[in-house]
C-alpha positions as a Markdown table, in Angstrom:
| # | Residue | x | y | z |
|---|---|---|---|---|
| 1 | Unk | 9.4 | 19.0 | -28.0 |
| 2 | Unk | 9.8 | 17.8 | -24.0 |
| 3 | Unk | 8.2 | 14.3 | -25.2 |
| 4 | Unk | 11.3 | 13.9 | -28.3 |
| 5 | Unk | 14.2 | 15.1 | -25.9 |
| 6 | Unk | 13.1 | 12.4 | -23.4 |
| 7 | Unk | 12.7 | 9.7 | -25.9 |
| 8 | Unk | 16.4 | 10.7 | -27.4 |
| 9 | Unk | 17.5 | 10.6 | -23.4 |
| 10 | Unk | 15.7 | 7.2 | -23.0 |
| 11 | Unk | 17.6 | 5.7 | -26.1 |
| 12 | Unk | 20.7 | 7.1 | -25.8 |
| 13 | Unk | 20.8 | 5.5 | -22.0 |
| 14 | Unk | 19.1 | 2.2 | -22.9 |
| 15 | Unk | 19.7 | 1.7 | -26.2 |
| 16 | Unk | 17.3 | 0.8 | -29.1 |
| 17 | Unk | 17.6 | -3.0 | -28.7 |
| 18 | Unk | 16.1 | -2.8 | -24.9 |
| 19 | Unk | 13.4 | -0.3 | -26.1 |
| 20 | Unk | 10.8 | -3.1 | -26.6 |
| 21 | Unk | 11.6 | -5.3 | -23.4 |
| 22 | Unk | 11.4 | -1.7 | -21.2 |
| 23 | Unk | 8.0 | -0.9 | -23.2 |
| 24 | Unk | 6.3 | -4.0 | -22.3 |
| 25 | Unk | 7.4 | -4.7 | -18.5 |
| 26 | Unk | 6.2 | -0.8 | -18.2 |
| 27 | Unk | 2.8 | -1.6 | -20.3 |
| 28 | Unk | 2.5 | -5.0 | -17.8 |
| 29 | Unk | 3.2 | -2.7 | -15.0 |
| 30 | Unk | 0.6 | -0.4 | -15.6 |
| 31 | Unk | -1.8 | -3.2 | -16.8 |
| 32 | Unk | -1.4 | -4.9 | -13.2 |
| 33 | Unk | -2.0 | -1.9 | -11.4 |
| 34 | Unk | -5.0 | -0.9 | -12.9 |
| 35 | Unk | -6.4 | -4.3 | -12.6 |
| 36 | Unk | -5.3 | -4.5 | -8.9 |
| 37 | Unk | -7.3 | -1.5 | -8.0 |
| 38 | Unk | -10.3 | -2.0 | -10.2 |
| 39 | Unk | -10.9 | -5.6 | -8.4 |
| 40 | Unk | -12.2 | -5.1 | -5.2 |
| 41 | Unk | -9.8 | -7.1 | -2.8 |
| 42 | Unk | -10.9 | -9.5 | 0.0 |
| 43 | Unk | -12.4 | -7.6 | 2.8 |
| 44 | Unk | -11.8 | -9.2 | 6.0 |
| 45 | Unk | -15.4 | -8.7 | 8.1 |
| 46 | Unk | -13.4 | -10.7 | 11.5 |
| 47 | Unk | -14.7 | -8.0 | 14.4 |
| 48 | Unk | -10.5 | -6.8 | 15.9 |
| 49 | Unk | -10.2 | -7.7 | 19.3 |
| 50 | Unk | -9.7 | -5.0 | 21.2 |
| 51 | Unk | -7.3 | -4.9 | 24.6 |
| 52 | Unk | -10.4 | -5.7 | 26.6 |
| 53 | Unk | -8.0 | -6.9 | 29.7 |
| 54 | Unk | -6.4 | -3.6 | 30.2 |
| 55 | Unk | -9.5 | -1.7 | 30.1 |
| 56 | Unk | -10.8 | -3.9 | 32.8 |
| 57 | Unk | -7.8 | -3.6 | 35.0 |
| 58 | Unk | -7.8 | 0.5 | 34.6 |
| 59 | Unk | -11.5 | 0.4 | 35.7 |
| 60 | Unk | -10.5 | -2.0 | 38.5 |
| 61 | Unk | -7.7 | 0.1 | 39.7 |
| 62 | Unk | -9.9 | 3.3 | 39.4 |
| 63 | Unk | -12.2 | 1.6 | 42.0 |
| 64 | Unk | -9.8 | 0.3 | 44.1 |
| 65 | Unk | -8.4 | 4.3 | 44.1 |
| 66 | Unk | -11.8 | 5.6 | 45.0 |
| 67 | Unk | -12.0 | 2.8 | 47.8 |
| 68 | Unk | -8.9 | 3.3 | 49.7 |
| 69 | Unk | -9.0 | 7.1 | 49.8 |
């Protein structure tokens, strides 16, 4: 009984000539989405650079800490 009052709702708001151009963008909407995450996407295998530099200049201030004290 939810499913009919909703329907009424829907055509009442939308009207019964825009019924068929709402049905298929929603069916092309769900068609695209299941295809999107049924493909497996592009995997990027690049290594990411880490901050390399800043680690460097922690160490070196660490030592340079330990030396002056």
């Amino acid at each position: 009984t939810e499913l009919i009052i909703i329907l009424v709702i829907i055509v009442i708001l939308f009207g019964a000539r825009r019924l068929p151009e709402i049905g298929r963008g929603v069916g092309e909407a769900i068609k695209n989405f299941k295809k999107s995450t049924s493909e497996p996407s592009e995997i990027d295998v690049t290594p990411e650079k880490k901050n390399e530099g800043s680690e460097e200049n922690a160490a070196r201030v660490d030592s340079d800490r330990e030396s002056k004290s």
